[in-house]
DODODREN-233848 format. One record per atom (N, C-alpha, C, CB): residue number from 0; x, y, z; atom name. Coordinates in Angstrom, 1 decimal, padded with zeros to 4 digits. Glycine has a CB too. Layout:
pos,px,py,pz,site
NUM,X,Y,Z,CA
...
% end
This chain:
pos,px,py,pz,site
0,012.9,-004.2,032.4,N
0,012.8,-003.5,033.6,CA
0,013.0,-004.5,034.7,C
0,011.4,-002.8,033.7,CB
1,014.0,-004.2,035.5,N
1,014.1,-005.1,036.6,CA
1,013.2,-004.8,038.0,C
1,015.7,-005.0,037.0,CB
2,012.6,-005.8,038.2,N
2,011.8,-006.0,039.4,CA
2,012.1,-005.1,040.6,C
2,012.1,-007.5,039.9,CB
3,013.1,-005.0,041.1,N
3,013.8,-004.2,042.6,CA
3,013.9,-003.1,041.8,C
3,015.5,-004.7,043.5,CB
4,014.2,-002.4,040.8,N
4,014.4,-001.4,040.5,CA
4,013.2,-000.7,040.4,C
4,015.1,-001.5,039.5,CB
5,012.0,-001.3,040.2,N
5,010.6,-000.6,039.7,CA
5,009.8,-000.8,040.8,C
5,009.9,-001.1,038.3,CB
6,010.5,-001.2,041.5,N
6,009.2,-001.6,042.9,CA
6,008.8,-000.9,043.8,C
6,009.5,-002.4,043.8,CB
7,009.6,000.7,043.7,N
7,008.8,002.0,044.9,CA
7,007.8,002.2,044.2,C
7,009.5,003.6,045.3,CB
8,007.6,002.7,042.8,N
8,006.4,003.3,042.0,CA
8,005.5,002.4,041.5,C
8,006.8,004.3,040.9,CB
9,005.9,001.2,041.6,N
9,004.6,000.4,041.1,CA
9,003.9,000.0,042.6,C
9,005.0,-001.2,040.0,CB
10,004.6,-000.2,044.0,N
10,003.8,-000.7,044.6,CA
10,003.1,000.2,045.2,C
10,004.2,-001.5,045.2,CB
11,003.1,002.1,044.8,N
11,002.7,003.1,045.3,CA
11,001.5,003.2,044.8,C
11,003.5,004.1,045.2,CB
12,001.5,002.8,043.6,N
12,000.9,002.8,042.7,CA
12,-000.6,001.8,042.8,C
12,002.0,002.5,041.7,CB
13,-000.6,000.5,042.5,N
13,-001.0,-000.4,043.0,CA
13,-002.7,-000.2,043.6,C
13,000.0,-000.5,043.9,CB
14,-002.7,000.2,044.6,N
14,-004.0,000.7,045.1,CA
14,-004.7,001.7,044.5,C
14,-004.0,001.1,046.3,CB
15,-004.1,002.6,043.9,N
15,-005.2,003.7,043.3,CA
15,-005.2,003.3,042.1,C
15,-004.8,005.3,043.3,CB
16,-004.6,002.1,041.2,N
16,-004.5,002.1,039.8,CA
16,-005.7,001.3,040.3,C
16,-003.1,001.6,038.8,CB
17,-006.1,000.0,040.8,N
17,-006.8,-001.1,041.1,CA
17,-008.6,-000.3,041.4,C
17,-005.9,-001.9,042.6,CB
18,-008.4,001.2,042.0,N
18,-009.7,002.0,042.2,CA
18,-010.3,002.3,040.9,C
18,-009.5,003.3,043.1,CB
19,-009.3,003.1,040.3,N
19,-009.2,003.5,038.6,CA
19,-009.8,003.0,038.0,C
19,-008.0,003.5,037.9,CB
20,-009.6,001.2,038.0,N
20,-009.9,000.2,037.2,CA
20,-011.0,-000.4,037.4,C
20,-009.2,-000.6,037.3,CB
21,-012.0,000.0,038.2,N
21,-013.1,-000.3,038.6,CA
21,-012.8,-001.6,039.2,C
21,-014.1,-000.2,037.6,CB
22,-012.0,-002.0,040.0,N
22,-011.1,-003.5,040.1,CA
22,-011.5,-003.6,041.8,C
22,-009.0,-003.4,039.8,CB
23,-011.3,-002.8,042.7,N
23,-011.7,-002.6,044.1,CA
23,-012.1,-001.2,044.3,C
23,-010.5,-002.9,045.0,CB
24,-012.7,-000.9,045.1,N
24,-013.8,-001.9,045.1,CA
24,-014.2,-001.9,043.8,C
24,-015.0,-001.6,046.0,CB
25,-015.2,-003.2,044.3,N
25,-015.4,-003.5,042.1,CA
25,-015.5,-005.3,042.4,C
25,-013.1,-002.9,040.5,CB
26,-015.7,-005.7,041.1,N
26,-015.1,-006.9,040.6,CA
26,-014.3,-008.2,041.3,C
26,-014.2,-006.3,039.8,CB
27,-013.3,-007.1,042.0,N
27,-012.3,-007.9,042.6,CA
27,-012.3,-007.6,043.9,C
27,-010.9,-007.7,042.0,CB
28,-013.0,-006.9,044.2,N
28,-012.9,-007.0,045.5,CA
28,-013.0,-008.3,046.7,C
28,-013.7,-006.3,045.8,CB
29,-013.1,-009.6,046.2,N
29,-013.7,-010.5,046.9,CA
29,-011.7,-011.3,046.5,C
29,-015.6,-011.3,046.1,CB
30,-011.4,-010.9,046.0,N
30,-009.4,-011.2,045.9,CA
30,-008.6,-010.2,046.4,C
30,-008.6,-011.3,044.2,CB
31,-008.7,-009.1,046.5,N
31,-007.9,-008.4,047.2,CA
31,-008.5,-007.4,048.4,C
31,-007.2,-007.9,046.3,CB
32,-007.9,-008.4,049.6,N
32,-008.2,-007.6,050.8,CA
32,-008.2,-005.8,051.3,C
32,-007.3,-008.2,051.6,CB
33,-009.3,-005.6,051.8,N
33,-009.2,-004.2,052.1,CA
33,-008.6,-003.8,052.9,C
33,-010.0,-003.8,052.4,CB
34,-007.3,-002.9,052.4,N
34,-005.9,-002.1,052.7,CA
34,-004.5,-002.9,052.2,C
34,-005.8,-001.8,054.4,CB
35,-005.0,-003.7,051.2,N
35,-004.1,-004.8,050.7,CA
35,-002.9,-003.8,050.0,C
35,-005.0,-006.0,049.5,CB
36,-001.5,-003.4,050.8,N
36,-000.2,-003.2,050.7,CA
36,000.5,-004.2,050.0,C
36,000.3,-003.0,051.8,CB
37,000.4,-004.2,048.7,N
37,001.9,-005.5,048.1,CA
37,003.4,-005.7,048.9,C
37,002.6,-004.9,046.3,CB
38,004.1,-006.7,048.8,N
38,005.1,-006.8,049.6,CA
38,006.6,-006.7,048.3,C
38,004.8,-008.3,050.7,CB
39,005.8,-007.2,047.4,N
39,006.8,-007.3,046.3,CA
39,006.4,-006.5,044.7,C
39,006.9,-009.0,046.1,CB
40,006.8,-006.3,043.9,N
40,006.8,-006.0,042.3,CA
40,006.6,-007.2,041.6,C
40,008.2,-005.3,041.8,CB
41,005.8,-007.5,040.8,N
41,005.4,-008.6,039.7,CA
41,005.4,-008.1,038.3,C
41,003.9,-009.0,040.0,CB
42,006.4,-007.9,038.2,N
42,007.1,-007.7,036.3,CA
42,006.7,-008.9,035.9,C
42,009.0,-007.6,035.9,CB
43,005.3,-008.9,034.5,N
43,004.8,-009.5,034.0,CA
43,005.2,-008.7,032.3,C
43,003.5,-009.6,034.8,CB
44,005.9,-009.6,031.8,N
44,006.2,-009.3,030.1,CA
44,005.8,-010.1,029.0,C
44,007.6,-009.2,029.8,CB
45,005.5,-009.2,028.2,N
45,004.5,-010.0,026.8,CA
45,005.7,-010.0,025.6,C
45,002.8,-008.9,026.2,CB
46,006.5,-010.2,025.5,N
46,007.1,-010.3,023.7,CA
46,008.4,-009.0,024.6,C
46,005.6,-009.3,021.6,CB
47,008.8,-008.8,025.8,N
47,009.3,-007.5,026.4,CA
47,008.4,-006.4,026.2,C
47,010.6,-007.2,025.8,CB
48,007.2,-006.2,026.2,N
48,006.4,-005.0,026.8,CA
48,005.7,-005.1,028.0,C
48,005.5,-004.6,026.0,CB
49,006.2,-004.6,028.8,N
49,005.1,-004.7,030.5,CA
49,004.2,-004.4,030.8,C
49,005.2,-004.3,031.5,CB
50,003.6,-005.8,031.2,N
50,002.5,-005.2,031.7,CA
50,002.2,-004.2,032.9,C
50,002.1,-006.1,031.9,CB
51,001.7,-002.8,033.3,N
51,001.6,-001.4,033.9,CA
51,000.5,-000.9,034.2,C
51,002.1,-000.4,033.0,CB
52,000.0,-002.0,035.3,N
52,-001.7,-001.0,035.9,CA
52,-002.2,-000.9,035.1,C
52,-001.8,000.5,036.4,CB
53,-002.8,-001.8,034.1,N
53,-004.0,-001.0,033.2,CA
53,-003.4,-001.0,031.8,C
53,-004.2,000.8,033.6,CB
54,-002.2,-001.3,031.0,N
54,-002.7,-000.5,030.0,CA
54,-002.8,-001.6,028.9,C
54,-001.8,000.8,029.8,CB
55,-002.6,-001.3,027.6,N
55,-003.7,-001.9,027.2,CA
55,-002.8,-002.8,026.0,C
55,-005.0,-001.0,026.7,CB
56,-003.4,-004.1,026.1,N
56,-002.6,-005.1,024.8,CA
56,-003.2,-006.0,024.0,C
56,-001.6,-006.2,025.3,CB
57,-003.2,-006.4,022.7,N
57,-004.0,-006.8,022.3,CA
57,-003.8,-008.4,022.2,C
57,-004.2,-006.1,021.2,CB
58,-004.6,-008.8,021.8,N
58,-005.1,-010.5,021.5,CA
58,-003.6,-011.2,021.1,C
58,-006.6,-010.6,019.9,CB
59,-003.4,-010.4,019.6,N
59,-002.0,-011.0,019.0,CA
59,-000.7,-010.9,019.7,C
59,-001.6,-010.4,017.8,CB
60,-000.7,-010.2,020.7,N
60,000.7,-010.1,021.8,CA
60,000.5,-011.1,023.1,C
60,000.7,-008.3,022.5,CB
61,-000.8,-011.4,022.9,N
61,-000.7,-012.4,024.6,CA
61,-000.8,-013.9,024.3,C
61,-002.2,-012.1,025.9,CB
62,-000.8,-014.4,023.0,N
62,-000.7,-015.6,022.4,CA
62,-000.1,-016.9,023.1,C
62,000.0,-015.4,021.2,CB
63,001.3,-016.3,023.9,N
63,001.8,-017.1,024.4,CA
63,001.7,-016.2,026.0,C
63,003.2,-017.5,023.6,CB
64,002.2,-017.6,026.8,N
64,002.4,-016.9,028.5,CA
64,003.3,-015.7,028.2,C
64,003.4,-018.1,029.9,CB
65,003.0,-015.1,029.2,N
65,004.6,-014.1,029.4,CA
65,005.7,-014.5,030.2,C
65,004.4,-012.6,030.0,CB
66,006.4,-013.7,030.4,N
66,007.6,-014.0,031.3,CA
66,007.3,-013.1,032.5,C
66,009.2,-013.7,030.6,CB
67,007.5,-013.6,033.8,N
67,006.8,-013.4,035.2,CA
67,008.3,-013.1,035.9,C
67,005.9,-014.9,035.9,CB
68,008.4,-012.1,036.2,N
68,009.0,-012.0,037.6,CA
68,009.4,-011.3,038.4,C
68,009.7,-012.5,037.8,CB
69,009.6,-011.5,039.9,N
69,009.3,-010.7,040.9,CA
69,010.4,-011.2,041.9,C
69,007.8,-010.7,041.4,CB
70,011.3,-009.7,042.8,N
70,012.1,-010.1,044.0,CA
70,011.5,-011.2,045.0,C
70,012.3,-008.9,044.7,CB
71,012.4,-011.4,045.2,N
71,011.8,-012.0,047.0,CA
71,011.5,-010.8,048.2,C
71,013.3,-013.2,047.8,CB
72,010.4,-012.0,048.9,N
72,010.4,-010.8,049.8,CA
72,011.5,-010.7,050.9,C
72,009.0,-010.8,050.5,CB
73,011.1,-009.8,051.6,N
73,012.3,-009.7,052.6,CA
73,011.7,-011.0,053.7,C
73,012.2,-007.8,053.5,CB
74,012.4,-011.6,054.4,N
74,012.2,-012.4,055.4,CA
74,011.4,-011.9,056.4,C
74,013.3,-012.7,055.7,CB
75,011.3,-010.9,057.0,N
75,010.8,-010.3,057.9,CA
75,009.2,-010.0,057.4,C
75,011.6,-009.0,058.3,CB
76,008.8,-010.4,056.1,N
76,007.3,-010.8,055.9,CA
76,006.7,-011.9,056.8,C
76,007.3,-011.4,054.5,CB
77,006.3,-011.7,057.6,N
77,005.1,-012.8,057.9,CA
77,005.1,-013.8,057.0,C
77,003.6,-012.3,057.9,CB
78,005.7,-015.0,057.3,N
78,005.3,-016.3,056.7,CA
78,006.4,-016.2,055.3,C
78,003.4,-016.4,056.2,CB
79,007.4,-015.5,055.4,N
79,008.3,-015.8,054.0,CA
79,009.6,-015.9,054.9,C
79,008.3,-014.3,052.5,CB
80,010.0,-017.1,053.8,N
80,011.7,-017.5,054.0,CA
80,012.1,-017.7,052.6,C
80,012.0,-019.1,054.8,CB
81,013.8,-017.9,053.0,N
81,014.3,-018.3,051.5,CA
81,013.6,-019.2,050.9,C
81,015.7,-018.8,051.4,CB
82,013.0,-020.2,051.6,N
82,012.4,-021.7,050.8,CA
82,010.4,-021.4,050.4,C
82,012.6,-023.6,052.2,CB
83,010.2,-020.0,050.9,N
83,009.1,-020.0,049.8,CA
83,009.0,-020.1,048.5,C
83,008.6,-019.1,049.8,CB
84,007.1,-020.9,048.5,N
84,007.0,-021.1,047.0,CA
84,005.8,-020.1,047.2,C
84,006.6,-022.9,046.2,CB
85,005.4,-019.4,045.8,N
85,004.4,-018.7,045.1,CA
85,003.8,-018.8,043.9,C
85,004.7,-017.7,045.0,CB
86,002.5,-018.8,044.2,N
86,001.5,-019.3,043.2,CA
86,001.0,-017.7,042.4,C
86,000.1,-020.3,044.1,CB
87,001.1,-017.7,041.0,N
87,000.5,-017.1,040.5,CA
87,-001.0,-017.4,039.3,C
87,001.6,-016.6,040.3,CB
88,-001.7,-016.5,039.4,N
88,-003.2,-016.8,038.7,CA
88,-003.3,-015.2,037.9,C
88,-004.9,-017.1,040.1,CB
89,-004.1,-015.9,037.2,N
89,-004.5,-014.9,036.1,CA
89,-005.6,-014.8,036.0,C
89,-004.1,-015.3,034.8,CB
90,-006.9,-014.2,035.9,N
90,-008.0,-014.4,035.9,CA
90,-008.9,-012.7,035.5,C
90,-008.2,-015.1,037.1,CB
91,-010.1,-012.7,034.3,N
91,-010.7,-012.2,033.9,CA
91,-012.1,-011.2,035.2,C
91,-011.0,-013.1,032.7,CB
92,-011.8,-010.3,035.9,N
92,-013.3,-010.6,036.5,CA
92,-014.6,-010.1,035.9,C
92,-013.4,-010.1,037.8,CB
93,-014.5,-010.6,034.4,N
93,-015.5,-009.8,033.9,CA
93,-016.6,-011.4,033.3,C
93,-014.7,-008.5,032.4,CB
94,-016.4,-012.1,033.9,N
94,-017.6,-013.7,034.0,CA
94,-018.7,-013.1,033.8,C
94,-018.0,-014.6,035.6,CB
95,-019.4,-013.7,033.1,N
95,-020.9,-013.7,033.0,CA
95,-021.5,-013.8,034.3,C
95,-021.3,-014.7,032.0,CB
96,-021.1,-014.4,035.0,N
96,-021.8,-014.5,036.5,CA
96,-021.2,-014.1,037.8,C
96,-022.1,-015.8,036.8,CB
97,-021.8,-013.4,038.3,N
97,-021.3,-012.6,039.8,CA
97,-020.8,-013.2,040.4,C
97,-021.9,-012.1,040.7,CB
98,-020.0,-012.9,041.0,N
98,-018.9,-013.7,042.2,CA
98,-017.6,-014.5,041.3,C
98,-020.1,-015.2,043.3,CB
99,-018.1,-014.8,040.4,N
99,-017.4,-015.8,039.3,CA
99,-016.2,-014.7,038.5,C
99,-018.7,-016.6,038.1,CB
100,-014.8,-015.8,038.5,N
100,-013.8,-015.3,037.1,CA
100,-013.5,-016.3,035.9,C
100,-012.3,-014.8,037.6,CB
101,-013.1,-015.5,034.8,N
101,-012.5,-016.3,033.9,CA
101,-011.0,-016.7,034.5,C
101,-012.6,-015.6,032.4,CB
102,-011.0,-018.1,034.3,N
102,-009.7,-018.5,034.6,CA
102,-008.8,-018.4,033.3,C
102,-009.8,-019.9,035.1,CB
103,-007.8,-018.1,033.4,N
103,-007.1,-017.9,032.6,CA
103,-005.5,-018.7,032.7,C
103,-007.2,-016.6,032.7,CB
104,-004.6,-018.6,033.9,N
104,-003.4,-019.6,034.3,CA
104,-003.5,-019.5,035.7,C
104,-001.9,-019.1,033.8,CB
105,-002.9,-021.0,036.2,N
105,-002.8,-021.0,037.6,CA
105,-001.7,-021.6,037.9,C
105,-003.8,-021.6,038.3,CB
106,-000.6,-021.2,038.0,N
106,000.9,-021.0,038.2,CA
106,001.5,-021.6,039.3,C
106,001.2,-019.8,038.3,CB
107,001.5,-022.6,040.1,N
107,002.1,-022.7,041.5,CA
107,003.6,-023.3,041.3,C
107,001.0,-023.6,042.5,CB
108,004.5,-022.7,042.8,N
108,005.9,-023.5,042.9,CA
108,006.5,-022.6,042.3,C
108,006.1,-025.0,042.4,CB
109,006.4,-021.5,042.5,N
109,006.9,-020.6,041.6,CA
109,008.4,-020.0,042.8,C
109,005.4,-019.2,041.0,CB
110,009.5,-019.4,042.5,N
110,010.7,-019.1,043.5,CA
110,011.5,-018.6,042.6,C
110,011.3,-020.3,044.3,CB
111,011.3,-017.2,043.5,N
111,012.5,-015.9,042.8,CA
111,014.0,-017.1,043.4,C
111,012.5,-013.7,044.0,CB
112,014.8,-016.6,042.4,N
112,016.4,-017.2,042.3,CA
112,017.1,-016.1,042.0,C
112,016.9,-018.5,041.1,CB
113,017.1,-015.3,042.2,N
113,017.7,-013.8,041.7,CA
113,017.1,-012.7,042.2,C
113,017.5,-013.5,040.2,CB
114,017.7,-011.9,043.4,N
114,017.3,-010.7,044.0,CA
114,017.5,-009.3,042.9,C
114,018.2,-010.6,045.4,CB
115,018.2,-009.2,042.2,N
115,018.6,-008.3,041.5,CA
115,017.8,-008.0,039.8,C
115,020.2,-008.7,041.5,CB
116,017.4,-009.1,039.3,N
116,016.4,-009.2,038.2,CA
116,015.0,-009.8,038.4,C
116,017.0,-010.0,037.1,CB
117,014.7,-010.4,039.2,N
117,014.0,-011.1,039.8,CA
117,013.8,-012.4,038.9,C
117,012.9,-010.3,040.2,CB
118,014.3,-012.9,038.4,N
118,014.5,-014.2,037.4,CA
118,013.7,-015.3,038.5,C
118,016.5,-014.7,037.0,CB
119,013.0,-015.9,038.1,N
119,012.2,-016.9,038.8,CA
119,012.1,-018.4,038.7,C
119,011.1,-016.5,038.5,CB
120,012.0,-019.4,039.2,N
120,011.8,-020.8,038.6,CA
120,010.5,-021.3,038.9,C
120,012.8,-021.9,039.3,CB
121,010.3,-022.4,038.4,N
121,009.0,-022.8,038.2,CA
121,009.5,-024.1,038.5,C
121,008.2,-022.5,036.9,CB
122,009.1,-024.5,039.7,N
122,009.3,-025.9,040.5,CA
122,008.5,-027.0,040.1,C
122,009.0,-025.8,042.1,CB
123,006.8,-026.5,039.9,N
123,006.1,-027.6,039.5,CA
123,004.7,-027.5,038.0,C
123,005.4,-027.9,040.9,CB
124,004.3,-028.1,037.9,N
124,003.7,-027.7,036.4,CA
124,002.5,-026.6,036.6,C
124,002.9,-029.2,035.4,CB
125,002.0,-026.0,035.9,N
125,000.8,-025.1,035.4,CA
125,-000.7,-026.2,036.5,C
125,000.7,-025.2,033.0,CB
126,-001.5,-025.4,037.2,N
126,-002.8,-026.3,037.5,CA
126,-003.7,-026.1,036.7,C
126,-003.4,-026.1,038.7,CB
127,-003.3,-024.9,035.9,N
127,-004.3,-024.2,034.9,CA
127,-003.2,-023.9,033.7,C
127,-005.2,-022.6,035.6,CB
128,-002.9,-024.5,032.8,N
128,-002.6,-024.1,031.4,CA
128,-002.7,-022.8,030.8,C
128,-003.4,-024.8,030.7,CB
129,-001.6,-021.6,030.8,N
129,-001.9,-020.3,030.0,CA
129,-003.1,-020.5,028.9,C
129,-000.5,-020.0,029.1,CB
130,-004.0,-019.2,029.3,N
130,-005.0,-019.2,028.0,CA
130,-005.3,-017.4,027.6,C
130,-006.6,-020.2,028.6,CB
131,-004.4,-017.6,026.3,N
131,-005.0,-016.0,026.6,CA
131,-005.9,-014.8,026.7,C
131,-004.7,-015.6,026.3,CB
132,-005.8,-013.5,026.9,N
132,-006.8,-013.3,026.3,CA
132,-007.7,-013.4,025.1,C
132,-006.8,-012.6,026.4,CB
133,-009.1,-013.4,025.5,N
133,-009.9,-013.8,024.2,CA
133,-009.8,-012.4,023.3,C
133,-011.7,-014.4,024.5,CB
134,-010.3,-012.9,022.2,N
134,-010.8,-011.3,020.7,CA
134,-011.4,-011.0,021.3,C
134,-011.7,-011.2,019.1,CB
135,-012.2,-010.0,021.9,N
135,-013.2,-009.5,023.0,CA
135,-013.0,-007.9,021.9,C
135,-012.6,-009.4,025.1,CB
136,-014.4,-007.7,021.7,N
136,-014.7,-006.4,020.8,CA
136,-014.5,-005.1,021.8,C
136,-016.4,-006.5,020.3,CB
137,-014.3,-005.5,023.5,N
137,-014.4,-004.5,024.2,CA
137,-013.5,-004.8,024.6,C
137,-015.3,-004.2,024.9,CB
138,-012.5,-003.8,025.3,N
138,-011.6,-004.1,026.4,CA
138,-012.1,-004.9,027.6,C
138,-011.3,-002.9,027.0,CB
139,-011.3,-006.2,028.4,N
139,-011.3,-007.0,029.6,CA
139,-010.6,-006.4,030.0,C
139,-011.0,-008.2,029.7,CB
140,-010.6,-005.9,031.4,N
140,-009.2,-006.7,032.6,CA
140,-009.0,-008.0,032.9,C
140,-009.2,-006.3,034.0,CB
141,-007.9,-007.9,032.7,N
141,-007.1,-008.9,033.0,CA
141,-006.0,-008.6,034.2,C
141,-006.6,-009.2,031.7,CB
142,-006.2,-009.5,035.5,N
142,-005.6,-009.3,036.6,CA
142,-004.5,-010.6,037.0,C
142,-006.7,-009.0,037.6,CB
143,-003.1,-010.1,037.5,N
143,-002.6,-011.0,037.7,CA
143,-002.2,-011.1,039.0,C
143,-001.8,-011.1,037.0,CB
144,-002.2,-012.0,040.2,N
144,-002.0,-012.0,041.5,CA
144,-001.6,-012.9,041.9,C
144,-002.9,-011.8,042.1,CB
145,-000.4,-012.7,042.7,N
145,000.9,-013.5,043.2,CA
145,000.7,-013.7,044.6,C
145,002.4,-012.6,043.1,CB
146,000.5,-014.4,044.8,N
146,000.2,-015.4,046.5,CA
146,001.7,-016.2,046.8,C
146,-001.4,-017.0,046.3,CB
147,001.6,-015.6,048.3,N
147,002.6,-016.7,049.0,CA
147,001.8,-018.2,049.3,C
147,003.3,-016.1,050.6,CB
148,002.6,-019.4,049.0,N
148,001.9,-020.6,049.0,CA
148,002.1,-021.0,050.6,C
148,002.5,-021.6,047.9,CB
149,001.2,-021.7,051.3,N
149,001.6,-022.9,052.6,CA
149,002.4,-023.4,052.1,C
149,000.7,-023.9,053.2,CB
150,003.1,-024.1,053.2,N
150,004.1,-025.1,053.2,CA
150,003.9,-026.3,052.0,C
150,004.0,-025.6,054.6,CB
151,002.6,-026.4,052.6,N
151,002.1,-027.8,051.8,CA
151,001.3,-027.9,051.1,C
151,001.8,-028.8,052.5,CB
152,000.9,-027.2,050.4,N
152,-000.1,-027.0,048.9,CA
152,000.4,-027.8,048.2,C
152,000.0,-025.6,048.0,CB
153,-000.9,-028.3,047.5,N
153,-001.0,-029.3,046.5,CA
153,-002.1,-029.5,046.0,C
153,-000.7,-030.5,046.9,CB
154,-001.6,-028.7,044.3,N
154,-003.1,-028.1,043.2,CA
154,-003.5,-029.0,043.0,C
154,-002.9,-027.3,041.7,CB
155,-002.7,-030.2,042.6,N
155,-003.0,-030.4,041.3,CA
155,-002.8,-030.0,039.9,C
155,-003.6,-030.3,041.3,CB
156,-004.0,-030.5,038.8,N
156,-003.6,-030.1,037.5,CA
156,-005.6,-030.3,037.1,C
156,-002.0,-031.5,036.5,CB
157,-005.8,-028.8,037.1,N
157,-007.2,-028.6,036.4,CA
157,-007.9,-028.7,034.9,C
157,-007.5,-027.4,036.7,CB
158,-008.4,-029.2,034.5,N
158,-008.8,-029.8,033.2,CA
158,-009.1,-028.6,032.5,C
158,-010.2,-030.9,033.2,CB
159,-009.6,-027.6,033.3,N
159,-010.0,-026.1,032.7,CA
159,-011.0,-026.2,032.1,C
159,-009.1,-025.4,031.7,CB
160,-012.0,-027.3,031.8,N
160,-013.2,-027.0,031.2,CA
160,-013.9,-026.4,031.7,C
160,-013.9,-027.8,030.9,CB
161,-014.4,-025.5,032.5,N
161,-015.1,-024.3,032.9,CA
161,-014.2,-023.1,033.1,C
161,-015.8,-024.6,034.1,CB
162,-013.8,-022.6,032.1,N
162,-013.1,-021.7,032.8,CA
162,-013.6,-020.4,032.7,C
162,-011.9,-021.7,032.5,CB
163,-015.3,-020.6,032.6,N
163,-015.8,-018.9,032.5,CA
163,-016.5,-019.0,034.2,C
163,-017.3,-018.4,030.7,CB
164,-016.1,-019.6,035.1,N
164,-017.1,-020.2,036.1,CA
164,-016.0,-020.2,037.2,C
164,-017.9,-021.8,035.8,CB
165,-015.2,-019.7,037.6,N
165,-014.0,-019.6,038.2,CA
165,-014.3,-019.5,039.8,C
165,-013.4,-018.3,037.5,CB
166,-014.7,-019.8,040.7,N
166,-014.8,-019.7,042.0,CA
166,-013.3,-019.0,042.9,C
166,-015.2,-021.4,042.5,CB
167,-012.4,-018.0,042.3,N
167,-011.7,-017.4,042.5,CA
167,-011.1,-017.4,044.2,C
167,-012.1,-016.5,041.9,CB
168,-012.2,-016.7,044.9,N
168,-012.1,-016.5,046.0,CA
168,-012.0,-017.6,046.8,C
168,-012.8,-015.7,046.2,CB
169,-012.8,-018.5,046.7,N
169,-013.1,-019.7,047.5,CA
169,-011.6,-020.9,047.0,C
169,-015.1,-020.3,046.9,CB
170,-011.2,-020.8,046.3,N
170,-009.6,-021.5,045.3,CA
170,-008.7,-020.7,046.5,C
170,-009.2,-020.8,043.0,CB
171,-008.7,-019.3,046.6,N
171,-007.7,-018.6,047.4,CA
171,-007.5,-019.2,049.0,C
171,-008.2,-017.1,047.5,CB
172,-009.1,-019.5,049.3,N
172,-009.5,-019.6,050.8,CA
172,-009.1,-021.1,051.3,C
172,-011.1,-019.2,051.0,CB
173,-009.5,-021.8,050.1,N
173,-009.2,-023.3,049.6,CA
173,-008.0,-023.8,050.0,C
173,-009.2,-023.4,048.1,CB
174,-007.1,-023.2,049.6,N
174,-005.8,-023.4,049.4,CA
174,-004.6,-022.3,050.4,C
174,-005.8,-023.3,047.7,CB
175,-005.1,-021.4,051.4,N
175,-004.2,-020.6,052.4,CA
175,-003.2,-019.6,051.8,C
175,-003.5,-021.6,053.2,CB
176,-003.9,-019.2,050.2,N
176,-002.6,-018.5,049.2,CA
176,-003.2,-016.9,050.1,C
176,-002.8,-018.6,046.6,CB
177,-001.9,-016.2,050.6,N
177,-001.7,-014.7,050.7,CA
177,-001.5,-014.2,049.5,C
177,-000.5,-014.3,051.5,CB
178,-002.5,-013.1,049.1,N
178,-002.0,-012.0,048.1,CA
178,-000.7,-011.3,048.6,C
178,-003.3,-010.8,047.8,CB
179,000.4,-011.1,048.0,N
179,001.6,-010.5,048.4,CA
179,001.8,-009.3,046.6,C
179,003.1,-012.1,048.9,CB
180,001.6,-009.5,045.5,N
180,001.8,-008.9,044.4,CA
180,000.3,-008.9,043.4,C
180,003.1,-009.8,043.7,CB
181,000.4,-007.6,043.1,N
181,-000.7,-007.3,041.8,CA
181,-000.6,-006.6,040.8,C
181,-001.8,-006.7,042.0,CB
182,-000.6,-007.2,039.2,N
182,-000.4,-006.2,038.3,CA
182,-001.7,-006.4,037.4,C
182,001.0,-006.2,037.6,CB
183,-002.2,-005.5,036.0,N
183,-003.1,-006.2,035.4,CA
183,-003.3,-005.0,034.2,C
183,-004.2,-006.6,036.5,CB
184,-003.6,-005.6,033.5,N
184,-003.5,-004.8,031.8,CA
184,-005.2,-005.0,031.6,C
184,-002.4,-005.9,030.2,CB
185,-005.2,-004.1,030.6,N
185,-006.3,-004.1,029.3,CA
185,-005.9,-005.3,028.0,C
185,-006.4,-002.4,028.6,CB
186,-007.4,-006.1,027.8,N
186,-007.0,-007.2,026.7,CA
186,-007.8,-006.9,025.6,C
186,-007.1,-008.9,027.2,CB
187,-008.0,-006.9,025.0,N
187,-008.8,-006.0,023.2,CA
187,-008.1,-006.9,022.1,C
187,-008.2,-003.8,022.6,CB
188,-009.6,-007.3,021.7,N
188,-008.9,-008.0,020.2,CA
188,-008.6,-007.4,019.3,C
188,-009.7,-008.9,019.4,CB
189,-008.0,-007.8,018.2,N
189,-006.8,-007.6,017.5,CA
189,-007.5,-006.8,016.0,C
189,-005.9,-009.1,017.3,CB
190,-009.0,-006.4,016.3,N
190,-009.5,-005.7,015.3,CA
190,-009.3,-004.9,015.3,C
190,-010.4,-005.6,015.0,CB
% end
C-alpha cells in the first residue's frame, strides 16, 4: 500500500481510531497534542501486513523492525523543507508507571526519497535499537509516532536498559520533535 495513495482515509481516520483506543485522551495523551491533525501517512509493515489503527499482530510477526514509510510533507508545513530529517519512536503506553512508556525503537534522520511510494532513508543509526513486542497474555498498544526533527538534533545512541521507564514526553520536549504522523496496532503473544 503506497503512502500518498492511503493518506485521505488514514489521516481521517487517525483521531477517532486514537479515542477508540483508549490512546487520547488516555495513555497518550501527554504525546499527542490536543486537535493533533497529521500532516502525513506513516505506512508501517510487518513481513507486508500493515500496520491499521488498531489492529492486531502477534509476537511472531514483529520479531524483526518493520519497514517504515511515509510521503513528504508539503513544504508549506511549518518548519518542513526538502532537507527535513524525522525521527520516528515506538513506544508501549501501557508502563507499569504513570506518566511513563515502554520504549521500544527510537529512529532518528529518517528522509522520504520518494513522493510516490514513500520509500525512506535512514541517515543515521537507531538511539534505541528495535525491540519488539513482548508475549504479553493480553493485548498492548503499541504506538508509532513520526516527528519532524530541528535542524540540529543530536540523540545519540541509548543503552536501553530501562526501557519499561520511558520519560516519553519530556524526550519529545527534550529534543523540539513535532508530532506530524500516527499509526499503532495491537501486540498479543503468540499463544
Amino acid at each position: 500500500m503506497a503512502p500518498v495513495a492511503a493518506a485521505a482515509g488514514h489521516l481521517a481516520g487517525v483521531t477517532a481510531s486514537l479515542e477508540i483506543g483508549n490512546l487520547v485522551p488516555g495513555s497518550a495523551s501527554s504525546l499527542v497534542p490536543p486537535g493533533f491533525k497529521p500532516t502525513t501517512y506513516l505506512c508501517v509493515e510487518y513481513k507486508g501486513m500493515a500496520v491499521e489503527l488498531g489492529n492486531l499482530f502477534r509476537a511472531r510477526d514483529c520479531k524483526l523492525a518493520p519497514t517504515i514509510r511515509f510521503a513528504p510533507e508539503a513544504c508549506s508545513q511549518k518548519g518542513a523543507s526538502a532537507k527535513t530529517y524525522y525521527t520516528l519512536m515506538l513506544v508501549d503506553p501501557e508502563s507499569p508507571t504513570p506518566g511513563r512508556f515502554c520504549r521500544h525503537w527510537v529512529l532518528p534522520g529518517l528522509q522520504p526519497i520518494d513522493d510516490i511510494d514513500g520509500t525512506v532513508t535512514q541517515t543515521r543509526p537507531a538511539s534505541t535499537e528495535y525491540l519488539g513486542p513482548r508475549n504479553e497474555s493480553q493485548p498492548h498498544r503499541y504506538l508509532f509516532l513520526l516527528f519532524r526533527e530541528p535542524e540540529d538534533l543530536s540523540l545519540g545512541h541509548d543503552d536501553a536498559s530501562d526501557t519499561r521507564q520511558f520519560d516519553a514526553a519530556g524526550f519529545i520536549a527534550k529534543h523540539g520533535l513535532e508530532l506530524i504522523g500516527v499509526n499503532w496496532m495491537l501486540g498479543l503473544g503468540d499463544g
